[in-house]
C-alpha positions in Angstrom: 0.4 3.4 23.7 -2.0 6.0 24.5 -4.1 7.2 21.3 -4.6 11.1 20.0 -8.0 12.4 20.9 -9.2 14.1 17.8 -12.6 12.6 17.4 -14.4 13.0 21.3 -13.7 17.0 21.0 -14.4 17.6 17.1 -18.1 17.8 17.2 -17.5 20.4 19.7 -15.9 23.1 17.7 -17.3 25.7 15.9 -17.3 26.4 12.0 -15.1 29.2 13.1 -12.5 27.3 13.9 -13.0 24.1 12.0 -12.6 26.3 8.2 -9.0 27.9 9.0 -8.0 24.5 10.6 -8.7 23.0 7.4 -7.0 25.3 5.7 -3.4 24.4 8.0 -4.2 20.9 6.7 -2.6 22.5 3.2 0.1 25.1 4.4 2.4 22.7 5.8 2.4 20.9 3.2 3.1 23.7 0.2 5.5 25.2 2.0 7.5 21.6 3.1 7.4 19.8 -0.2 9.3 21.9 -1.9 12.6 21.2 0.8 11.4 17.8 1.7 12.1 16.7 -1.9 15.3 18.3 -2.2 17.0 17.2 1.2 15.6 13.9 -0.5 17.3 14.6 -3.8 20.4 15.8 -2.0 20.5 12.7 1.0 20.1 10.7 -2.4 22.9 11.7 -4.1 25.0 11.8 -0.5 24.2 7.9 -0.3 25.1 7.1 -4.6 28.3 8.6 -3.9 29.2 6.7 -0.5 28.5 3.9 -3.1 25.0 2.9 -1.7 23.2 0.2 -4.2 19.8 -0.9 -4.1 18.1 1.7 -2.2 14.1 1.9 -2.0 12.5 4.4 -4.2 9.8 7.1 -3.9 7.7 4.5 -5.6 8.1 1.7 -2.7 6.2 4.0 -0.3 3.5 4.8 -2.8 0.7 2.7 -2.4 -0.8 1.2 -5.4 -3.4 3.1 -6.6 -6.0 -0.1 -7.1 -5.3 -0.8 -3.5 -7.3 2.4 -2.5 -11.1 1.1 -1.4 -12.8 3.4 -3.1 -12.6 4.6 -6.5 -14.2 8.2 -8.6 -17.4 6.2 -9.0 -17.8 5.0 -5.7 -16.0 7.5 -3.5 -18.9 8.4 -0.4 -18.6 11.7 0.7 -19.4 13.6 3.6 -23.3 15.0 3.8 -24.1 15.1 7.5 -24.5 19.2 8.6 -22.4 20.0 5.9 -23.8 22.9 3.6 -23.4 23.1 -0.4 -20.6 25.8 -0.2 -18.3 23.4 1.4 -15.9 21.2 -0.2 -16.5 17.8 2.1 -19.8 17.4 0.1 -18.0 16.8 -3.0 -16.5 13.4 -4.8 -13.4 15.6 -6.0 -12.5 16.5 -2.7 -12.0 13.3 -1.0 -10.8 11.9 -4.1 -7.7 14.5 -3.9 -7.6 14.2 -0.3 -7.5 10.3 0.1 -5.8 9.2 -3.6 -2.7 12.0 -3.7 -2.4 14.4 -1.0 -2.4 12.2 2.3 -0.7 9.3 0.2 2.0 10.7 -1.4 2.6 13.2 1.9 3.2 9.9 3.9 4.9 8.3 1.2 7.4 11.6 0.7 8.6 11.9 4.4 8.0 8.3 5.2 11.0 8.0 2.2 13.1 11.1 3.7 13.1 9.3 6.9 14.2 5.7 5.3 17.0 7.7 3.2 18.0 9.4 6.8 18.2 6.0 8.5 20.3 5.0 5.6 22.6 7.7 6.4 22.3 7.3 9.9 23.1 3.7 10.1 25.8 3.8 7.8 28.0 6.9 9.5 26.6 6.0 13.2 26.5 2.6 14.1 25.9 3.0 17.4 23.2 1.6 19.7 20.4 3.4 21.6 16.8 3.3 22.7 15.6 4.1 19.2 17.7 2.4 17.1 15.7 -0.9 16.6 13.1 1.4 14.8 15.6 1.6 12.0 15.8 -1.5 11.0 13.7 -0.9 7.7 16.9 0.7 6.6 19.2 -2.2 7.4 22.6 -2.1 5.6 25.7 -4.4 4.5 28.1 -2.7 6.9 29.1 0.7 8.4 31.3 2.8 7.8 32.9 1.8 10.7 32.9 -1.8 9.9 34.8 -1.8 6.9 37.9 -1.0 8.7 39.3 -3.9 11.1 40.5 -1.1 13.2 37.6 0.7 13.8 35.2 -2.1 14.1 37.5 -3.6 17.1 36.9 0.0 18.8 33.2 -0.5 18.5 31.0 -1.8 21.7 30.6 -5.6 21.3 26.6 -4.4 20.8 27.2 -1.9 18.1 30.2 -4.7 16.0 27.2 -7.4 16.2 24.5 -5.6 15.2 22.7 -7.0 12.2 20.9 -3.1 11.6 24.3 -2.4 10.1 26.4 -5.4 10.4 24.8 -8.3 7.8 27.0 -10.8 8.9 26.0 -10.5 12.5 22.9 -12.7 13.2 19.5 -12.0 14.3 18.3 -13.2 17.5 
């Protein structure tokens, strides 16, 4: 897998450009939340009345706060060429930054994605290239699968698979 390259070209950017691209680190995200957590809400309440039980919560995606490496005393910050006037100089910053806003960003649409999988693997069992990625959202049985009828129908691949089929053993 080829990796994102960020770091080689950001020395080369000017101040110009580097304060209103920090600023689009933020706007995404105020104007996102605020839908992201109702289609989580709403995919939520979708899944409790198909009769889904013991789905994750929010909290399972959270990490634990202890488990963050630094803490308000200890928290380094950024001094090289930075001036007073901006914020990477200061404890609070990166203590936002790296304890609630990139946590629970990644936590919130890792936990809209697992609630889609859900979905997807209950009403659509069946196979292609990325289906193996949900697997973190496994299920009992489809939709499909609780009726003999409509399970014979399915592709030998899609009846056996243990995604959405727990009865079907992994290989």
């Amino acid at each position: 897998m080829e990796r994102v390259r960020i770091g080689e070209n950001h020395k080369t950017k000017t101040v110009w450009k580097t304060v209103p691209g920090t600023v689009l680190i933020y706007l995404p995200i105020l104007v996102a939340v605020p839908f992201a957590v109702l289609a989580v809400l709403l995919v939520r309440w979708h899944l409790r009345i198909m009769g889904a039980e013991h789905l994750k919560s929010f909290r399972d995606f959270v990490p634990e706060w202890a488990s963050h490496r630094y803490t308000r005393q200890d928290q380094i910050i950024f001094t090289t060429e930075t001036a007073w006037w901006q914020f990477a100089r200061y404890r609070f910053f990166w203590i936002f930054n790296c304890k609630l806003y990139c946590p629970l960003s990644v936590a919130l649409f890792s936990y809209l994605a697992y609630l889609v999988k859900v979905v997807e693997n209950w009403w659509c069992p069946f196979g292609h290239d990325k289906k193996p990625l949900y697997k973190d959202a496994a299920i009992d049985q489809s939709f499909w699968h609780i009726y003999p009828d409509e399970k014979a129908k399915l592709h030998p691949d899609d009846r056996e698979n243990p995604i959405w089929n727990e009865s079907s053993r992994e290989n």
